[in-house]
C-alpha positions in Angstrom: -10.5 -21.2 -23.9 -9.3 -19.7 -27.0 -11.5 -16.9 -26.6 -10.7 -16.4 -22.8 -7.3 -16.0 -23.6 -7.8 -13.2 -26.1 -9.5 -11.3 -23.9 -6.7 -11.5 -21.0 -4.3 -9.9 -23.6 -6.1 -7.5 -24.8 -7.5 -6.7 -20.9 -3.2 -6.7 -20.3 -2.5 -4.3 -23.6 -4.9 -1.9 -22.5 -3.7 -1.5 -19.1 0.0 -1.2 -20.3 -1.9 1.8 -22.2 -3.5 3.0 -19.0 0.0 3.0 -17.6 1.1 5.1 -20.2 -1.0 8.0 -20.1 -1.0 8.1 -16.3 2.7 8.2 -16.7 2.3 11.2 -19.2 -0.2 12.2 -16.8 2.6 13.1 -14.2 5.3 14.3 -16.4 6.5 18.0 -16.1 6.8 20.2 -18.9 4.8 20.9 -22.4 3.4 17.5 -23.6 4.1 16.5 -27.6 1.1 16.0 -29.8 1.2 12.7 -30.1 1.1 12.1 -26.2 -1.7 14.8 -25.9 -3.2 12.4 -28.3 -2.8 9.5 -25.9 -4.1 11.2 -23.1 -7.3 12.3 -24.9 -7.8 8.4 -25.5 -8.1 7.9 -21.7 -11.6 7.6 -21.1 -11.9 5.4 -23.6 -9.2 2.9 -23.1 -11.3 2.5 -19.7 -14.5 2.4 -20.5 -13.2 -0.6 -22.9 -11.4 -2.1 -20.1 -14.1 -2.3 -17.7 -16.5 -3.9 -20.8 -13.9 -6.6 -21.4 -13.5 -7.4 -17.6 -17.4 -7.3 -16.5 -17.6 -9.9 -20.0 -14.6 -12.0 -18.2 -16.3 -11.9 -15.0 -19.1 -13.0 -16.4 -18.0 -16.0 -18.8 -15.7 -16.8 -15.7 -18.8 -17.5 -13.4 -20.3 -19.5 -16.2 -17.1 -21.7 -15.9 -17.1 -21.9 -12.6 -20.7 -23.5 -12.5 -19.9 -25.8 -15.3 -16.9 -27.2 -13.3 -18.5 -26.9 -10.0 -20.8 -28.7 -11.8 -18.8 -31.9 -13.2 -17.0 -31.8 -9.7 -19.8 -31.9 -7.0 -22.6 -34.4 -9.4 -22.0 -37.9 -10.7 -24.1 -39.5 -12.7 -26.4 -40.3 -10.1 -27.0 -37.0 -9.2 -25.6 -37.6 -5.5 -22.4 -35.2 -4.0 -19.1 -36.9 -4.6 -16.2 -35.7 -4.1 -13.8 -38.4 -5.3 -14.6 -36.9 -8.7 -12.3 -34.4 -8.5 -9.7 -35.0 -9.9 -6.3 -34.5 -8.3 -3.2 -36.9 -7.2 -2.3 -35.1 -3.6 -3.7 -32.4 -1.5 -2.3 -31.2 1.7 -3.7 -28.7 3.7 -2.4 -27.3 6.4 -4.7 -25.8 9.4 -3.2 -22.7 11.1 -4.8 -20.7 14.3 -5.0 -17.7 13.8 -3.0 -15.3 16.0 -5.7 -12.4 16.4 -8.7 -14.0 17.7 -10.2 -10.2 19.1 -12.9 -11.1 16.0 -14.7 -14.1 16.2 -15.7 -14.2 12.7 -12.7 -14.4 11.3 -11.5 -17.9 10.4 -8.5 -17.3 8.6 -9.3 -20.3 5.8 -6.8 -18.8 3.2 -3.9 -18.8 5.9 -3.9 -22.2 4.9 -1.3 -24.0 2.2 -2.7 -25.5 -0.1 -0.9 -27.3 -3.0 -2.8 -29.1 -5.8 -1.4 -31.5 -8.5 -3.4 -31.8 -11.3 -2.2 -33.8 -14.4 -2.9 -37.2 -12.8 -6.0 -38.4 -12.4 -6.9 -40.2 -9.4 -9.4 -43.4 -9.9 -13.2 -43.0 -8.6 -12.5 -46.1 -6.4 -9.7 -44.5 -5.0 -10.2 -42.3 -1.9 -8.6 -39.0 -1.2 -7.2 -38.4 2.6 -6.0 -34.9 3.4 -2.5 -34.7 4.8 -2.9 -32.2 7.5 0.3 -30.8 9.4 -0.5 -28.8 12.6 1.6 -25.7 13.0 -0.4 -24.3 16.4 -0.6 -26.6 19.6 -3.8 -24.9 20.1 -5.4 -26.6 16.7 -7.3 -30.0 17.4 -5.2 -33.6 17.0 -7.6 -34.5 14.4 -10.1 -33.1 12.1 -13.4 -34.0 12.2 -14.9 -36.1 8.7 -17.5 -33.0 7.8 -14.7 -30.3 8.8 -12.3 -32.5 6.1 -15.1 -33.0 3.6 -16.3 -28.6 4.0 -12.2 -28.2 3.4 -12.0 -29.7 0.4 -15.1 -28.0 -0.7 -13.2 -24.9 0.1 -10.2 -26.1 -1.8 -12.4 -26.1 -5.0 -13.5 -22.6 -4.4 -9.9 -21.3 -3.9 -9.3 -23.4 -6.9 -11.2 -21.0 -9.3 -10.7 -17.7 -7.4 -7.6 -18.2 -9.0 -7.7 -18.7 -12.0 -6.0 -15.4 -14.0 -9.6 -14.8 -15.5 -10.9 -14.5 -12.2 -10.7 -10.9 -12.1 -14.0 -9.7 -10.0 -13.6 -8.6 -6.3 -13.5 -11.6 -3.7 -16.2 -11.5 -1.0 -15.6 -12.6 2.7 -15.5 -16.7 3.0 -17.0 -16.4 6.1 -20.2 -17.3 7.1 -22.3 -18.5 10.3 -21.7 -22.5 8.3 -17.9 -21.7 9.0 -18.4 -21.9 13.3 -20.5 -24.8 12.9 -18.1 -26.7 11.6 -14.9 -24.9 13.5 -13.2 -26.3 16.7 -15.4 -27.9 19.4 -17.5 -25.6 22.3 -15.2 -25.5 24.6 -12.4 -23.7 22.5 -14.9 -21.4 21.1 -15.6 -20.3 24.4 -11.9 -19.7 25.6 -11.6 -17.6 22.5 -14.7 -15.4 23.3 -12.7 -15.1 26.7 -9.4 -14.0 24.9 -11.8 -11.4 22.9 -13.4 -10.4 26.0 -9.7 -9.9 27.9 -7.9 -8.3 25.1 -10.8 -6.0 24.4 -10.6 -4.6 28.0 -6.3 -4.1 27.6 -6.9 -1.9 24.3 -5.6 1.5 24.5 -6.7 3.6 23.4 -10.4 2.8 22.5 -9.8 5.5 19.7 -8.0 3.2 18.0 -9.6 0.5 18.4 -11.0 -1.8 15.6 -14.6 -1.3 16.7 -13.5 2.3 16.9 -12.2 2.3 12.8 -14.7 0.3 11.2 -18.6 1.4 13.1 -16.8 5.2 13.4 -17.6 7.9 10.9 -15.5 10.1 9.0 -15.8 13.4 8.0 -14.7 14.4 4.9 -14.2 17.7 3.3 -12.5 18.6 0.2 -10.1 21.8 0.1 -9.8 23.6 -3.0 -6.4 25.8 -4.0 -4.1 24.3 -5.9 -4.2 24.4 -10.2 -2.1 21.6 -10.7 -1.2 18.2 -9.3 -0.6 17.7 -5.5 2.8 16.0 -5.1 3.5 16.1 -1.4 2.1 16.8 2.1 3.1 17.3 5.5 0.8 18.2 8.5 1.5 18.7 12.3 -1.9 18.8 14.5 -4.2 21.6 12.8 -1.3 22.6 10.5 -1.2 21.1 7.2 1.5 22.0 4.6 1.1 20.8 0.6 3.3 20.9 -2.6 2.4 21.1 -6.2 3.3 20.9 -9.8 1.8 24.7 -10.0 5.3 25.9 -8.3 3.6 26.5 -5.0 3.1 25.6 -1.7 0.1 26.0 0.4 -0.5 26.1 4.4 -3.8 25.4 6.0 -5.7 25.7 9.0 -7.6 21.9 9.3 -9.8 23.2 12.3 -11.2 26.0 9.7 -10.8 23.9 6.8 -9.1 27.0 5.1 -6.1 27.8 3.2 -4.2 30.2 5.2 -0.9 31.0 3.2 0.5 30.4 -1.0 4.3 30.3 -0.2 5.7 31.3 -4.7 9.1 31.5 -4.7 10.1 28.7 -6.7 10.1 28.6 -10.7 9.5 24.5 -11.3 7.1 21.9 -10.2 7.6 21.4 -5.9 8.1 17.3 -5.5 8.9 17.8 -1.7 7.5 19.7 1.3 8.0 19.4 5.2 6.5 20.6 8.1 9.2 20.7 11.0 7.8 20.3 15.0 7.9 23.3 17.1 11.0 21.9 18.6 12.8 21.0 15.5 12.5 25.1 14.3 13.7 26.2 17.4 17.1 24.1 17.0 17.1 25.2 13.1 16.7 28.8 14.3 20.0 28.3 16.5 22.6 26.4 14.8 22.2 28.7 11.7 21.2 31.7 13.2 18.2 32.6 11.4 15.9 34.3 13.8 13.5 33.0 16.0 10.1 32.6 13.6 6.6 32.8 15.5 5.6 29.8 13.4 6.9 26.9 12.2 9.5 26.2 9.5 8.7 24.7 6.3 10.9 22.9 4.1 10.4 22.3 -0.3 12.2 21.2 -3.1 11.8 21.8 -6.9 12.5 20.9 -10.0 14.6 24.2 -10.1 17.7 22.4 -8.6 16.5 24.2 -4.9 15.6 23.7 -1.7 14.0 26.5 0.2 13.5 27.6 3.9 9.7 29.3 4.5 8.7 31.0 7.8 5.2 29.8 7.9 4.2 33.0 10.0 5.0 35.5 7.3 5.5 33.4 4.3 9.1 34.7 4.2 12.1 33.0 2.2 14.5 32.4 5.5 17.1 30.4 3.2 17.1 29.0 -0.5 19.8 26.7 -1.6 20.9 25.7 -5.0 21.5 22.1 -5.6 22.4 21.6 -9.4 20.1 19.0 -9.8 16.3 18.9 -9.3 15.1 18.0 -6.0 12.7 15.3 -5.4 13.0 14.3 -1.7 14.3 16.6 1.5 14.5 16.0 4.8 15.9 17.3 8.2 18.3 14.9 10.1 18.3 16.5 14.1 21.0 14.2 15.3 23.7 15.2 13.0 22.3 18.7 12.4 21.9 18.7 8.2 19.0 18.9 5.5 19.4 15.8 2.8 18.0 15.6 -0.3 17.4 13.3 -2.9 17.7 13.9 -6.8 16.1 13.1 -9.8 19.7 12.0 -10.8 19.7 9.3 -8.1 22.1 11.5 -5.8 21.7 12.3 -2.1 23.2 15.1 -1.1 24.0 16.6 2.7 24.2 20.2 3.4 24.7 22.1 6.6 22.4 23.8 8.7 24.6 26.2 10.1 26.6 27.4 7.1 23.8 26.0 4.4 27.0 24.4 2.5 27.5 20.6 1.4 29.3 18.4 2.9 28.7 15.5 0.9 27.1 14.3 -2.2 26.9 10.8 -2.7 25.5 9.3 -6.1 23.7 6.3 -4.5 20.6 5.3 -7.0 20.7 4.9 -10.8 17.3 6.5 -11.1 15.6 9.2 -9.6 15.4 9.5 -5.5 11.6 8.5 -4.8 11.6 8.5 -0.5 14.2 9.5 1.7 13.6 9.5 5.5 14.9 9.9 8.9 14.9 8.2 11.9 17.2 7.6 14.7 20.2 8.0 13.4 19.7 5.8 10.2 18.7 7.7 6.7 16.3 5.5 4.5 16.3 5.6 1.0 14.8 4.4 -1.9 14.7 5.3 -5.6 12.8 4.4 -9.0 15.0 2.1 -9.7 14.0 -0.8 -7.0 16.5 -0.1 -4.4 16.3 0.5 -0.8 19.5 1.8 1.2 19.8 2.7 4.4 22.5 4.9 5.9 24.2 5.3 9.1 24.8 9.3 9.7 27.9 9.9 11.6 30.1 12.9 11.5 28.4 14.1 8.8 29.1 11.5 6.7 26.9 8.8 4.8 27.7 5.0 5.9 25.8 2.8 4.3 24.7 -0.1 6.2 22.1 -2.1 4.4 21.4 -2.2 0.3 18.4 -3.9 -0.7 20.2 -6.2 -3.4 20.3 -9.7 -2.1 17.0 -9.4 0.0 15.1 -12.8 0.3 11.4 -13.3 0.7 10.7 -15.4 4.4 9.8 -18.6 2.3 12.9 -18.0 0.1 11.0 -17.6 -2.9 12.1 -15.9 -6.2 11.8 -12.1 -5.7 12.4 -9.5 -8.8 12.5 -5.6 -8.7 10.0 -3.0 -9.2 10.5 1.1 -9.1 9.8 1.9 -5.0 7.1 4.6 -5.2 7.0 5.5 -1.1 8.2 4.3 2.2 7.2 4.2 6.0 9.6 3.2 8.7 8.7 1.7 12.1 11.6 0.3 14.1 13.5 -2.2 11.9 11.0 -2.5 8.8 10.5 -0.7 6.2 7.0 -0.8 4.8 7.4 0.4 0.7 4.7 0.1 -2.1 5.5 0.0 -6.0 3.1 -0.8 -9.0 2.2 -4.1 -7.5 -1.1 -5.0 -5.6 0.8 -5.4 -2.3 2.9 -3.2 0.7 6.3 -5.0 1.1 7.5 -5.3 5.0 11.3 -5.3 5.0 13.2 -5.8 8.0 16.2 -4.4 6.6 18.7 -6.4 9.3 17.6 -9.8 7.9 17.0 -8.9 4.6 13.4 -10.7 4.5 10.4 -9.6 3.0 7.3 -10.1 3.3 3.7 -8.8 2.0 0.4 -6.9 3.4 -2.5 -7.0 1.3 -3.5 -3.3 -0.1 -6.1 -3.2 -2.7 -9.6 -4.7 -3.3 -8.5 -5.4 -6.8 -6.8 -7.4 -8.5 -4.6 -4.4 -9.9 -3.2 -1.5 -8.1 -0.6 0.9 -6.9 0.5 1.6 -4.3 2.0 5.6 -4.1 2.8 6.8 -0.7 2.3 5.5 2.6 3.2 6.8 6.5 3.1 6.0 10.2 1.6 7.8 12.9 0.8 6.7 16.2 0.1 3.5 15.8 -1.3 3.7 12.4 -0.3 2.7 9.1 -2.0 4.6 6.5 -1.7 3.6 2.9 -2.9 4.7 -0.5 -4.4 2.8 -2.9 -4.8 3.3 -6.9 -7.2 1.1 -9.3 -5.9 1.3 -12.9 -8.7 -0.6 -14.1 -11.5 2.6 -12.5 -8.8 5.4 -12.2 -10.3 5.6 -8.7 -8.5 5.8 -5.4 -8.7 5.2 -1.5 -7.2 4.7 1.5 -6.4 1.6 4.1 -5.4 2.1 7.5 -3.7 -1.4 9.7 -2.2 -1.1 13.3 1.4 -0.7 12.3 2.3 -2.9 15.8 0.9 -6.1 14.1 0.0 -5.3 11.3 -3.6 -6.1 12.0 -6.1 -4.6 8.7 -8.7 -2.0 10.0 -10.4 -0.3 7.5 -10.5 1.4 4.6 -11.2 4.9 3.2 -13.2 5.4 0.0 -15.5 7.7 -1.2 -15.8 6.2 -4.6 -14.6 9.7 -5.9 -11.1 9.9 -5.0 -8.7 9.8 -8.1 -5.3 9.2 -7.5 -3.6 9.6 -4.5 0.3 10.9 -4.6 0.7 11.9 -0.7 -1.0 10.4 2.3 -0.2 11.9 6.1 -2.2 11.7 9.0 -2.0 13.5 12.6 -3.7 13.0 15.9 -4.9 16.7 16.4 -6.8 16.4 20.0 -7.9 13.8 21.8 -10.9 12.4 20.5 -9.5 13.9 16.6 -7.7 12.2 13.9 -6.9 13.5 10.6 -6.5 11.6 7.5 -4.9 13.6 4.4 -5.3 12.3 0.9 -3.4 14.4 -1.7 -3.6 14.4 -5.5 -5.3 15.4 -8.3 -7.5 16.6 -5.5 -7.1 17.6 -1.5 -9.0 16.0 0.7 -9.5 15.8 4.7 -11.0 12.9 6.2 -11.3 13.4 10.1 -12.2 10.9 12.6 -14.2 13.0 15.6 -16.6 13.9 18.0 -15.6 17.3 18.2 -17.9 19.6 16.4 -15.0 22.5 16.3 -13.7 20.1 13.4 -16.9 19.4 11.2 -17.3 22.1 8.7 -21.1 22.5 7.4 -20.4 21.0 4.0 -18.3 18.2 5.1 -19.8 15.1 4.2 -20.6 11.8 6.1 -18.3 8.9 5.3 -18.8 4.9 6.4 -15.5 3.7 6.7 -14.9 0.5 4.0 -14.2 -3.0 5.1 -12.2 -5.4 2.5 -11.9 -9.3 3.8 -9.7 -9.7 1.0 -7.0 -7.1 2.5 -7.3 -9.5 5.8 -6.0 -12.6 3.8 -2.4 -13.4 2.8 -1.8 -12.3 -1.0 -3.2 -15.3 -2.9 -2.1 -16.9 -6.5 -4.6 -13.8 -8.5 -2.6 -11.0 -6.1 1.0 -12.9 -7.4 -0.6 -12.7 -11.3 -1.2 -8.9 -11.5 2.0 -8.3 -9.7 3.8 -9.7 -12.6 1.2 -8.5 -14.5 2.3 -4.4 -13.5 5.6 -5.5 -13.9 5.0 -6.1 -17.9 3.4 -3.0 -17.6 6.0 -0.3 -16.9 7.8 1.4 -19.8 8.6 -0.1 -22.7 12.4 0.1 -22.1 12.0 -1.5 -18.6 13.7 -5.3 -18.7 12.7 -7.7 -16.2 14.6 -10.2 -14.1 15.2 -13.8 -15.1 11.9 -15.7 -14.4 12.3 -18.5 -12.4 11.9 -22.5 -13.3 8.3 -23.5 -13.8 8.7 -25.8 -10.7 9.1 -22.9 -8.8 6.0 -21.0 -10.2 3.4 -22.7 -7.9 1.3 -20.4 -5.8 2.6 -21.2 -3.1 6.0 -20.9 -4.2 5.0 -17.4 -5.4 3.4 -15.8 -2.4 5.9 -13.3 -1.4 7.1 -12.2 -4.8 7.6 -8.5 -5.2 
């Protein structure tokens, strides 16, 4: 155990150092020797790292079939569960709410507390407690549906323990229906399927559609820096980077078509505007008319600037005094707000290109600022979410993310918000934990959507499109990155996106561009398209053939080893970062953990 526990914190050191150096990674400006040194270390650092966790995998499946061991045998050799040794367990059985698959049986849905400490006598029989939540669950539970539970429980049991730090693998098996409810509800399930298979619209989206569909993928090639942002509107795509430019391209001829230079510091911020949206631009501030679309950027070089994507013309640059990291155009009240690097939003004008208010709302640096309705949402480094009614061009704020509960009113702490995504009243945001957040901002509850296959992540940008709520994802552990993909109405898990070659992911947009045509955008250290089509107008020769990933795990509710790296990342940030008061050990059950953030 001794041993075991070495290697957990030296596997925790050297992914605070991993943090590090992807922080210096990111960081603008000429690097000092001694972090050039760091980041030369990189490769190393991981290569260790994935040494010390295949040797924790393995010693961890060794323990597991020493306990399973001790648990399942007695003396005689014979199965017996009364060995295991435990004082209470209830479990309680929950139907799922999605039964369009029928192999899912959503076993980890289920609470389940364990008490160890006391042992129970081998005389002394165990009797699950089970509490019905659906009134479509049995009354009772059969004896060899009880006994295969328990067996379950076991499992869960060492998935997670901390060491446990190997990928999970779907539950589910063809053993799992045998032992489900009786004939006659598996039938009116198959019905449901049958009926809610026939409602879906579209079939593009479909889950069928995301997971046996193929993508095409094609990497573009421009940029000499890192890619910070990304916009795109049907075959139009739009990118920012740290090289000082930005870049237009044409997706149905996979080219670049325009380098917009004008700016002197790293671009953090670029928006394509609708065809609509330019037109009212154009006429409030009397710019003329552009054949193309208007692009919006910010820099580090305390500006915003105006682009004609037609000519590649400057049609307005405004100076901000602080470096911009966030812009966006507000139609309803007519202005462009920006975020800073200070923590300040700022409104300006469209007609006269003046402010009209500047607002220091953040302590840290403005990390996502969007529009919709009339609301402004917000969100900075520092861990808070605001969210801003816009009348008479003013900022009234109407919701701050301080005193936010989780929906089981569990302990929550803060963590830096890296990117948001807004669908009516919740805000989806990711940080350096393992999970999306869902906050519906007018009850102030959270709760959490499984995004990574590992047991460590980040999560960097996010957006929703039709429907579709596309996600990055960010391993530390491989330095390798990928994208998932849920029905935003639901919240239902589809697929997943991952080429095994895809480093890290800063931007992720996506865009319906015809019918039978949907584009995926990943944007980072590199630039890559992933379209969903039939078309052939879209498939350029070199564009490669890619199965679309399915992870059970991202199906399940976050478990105990999803709450541990999530506090693990929070030890990990910089080394000035203090965390919140940790809560009573009482309260630092699993279950009690299960919507931290």
């Amino acid at each position: 155990m001794a041993s075991r526990t070495s290697a957990a914190l030296e596997i925790r050191k050297l992914r605070k150092k991993l943090r590090q150096i992807e922080n210096l990674e990111r960081k603008e400006g000429d690097l000092l020797d001694e972090e050039l040194t760091k980041i030369s270390k990189k490769r190393e650092i991981r290569e260790h790292l994935l040494q010390l966790l295949a040797t924790a995998e393995d010693d961890n499946e060794s323990f597991e079939a020493s306990t399973q061991s001790n648990i399942t045998n007695n003396s005689n050799g014979s199965s017996d569960v009364q060995e295991f040794e435990m004082s209470a367990v209830n479990i309680t059985v929950v139907t799922p709410e999605n039964e369009e698959d029928d192999s899912y049986v959503d076993v980890e849905s289920m609470d389940v507390e364990v008490s160890e400490g006391v042992s129970t006598p081998p005389s002394t029989e165990v009797h699950p407690q089970v509490e019905e939540l659906s009134s479509t669950a049995g009354d009772t539970l059969h004896e060899n549906e009880a006994q295969g539970l328990i067996t379950e429980t076991g499992t869960q049991i060492e998935q997670n323990n901390p060491y446990h730090v190997s990928p999970r693998e779907s539950i589910h098996s063809n053993g799992d229906h045998e032992s489900s409810p009786p004939k006659e509800k598996t039938k009116t399930k198959k019905s449901k399927k049958t009926k809610s298979q026939s409602e879906e619209a579209p079939s593009f989206f479909s889950v069928s559609s995301w997971r046996d569909g193929v993508f095409y993928l094609t990497e573009l090639e421009g940029h000499n820096d890192l890619i910070t942002d990304s916009d795109l509107q049907g075959t139009t795509l739009v990118t920012a980077s740290r090289d000082t430019t930005v870049k237009m391209w044409n997706l149905e001829e996979m080219r670049e078509v325009r380098s917009f230079g004008g700016h002197t510091g790293s671009v953090n911020t670029v928006v394509l505007l609708t065809a609509e949206y330019t037109t009212k631009v154009c006429e409030v501030s009397g710019i003329p008319q552009t054949e193309g679309a208007i692009i919006i950027s910010g820099s580090t070089d305390c500006s915003f600037k105006l682009w004609c994507s037609a000519t590649g013309k400057i049609l307005r640059s405004t100076y901000t005094f602080s470096p911009v990291t966030k812009v966006a155009y507000h139609p309803v009240a007519e202005v462009f707000i920006t975020g800073s690097d200070g923590g300040k939003l700022e409104m300006w004008d469209v007609q006269t290109g003046k402010s009209l208010q500047s607002l220091h709302a953040f302590e840290d640096s403005v990390s996502a600022v969007q529009v919709d309705d009339t609301y402004l949402y917000s969100a900075s480094v520092d861990g808070l979410i605001k969210v801003y009614e816009i009348r008479d061009k003013r900022f009234h704020c109407v919701f701050e993310s301080g005193n936010i509960r989780s929906t089981d009113g569990s302990y929550l702490c803060c963590r830096g918000v890296r990117g948001i995504a807004v669908r009516s009243d919740v805000i989806y945001y990711g940080d350096d934990g393992t999970n999306i957040k869902a906050l519906s901002w007018k009850s102030g509850l959270v709760h959490k959507l499984g995004n990574h296959n590992e047991d460590f992540g980040i999560t960097d940008s996010m957006t929703i499109k039709d429907d579709i709520l596309i996600s990055s994802a960010f391993c530390l552990d491989t330095g390798l990155g990928y994208i998932n993909v849920r029905n935003s109405d639901g919240e239902k898990y589809l697929a997943s996106l991952n080429d095994g070659e895809t480093d890290r992911i800063m931007s992720v947009c996506c865009f319906k561009m015809a019918e039978d045509a949907f584009a995926v955008v990943s944007a980072g250290v590199q630039l890559k398209v992933w379209i969903k089509t039939s078309d052939s107008r879209y498939i350029r020769a070199d564009a490669r053939q890619v199965k679309p990933s399915y992870y059970p795990r991202l199906t399940k509710p976050p478990r105990h080893s999803d709450v541990e790296s999530d506090l693990e990342s929070s030890e990990l940030g910089s080394d000035d970062t203090s965390t919140d008061e940790q809560p009573s050990a009482e309260s630092q059950s699993w279950t009690s953990w299960c919507t931290i953030f």
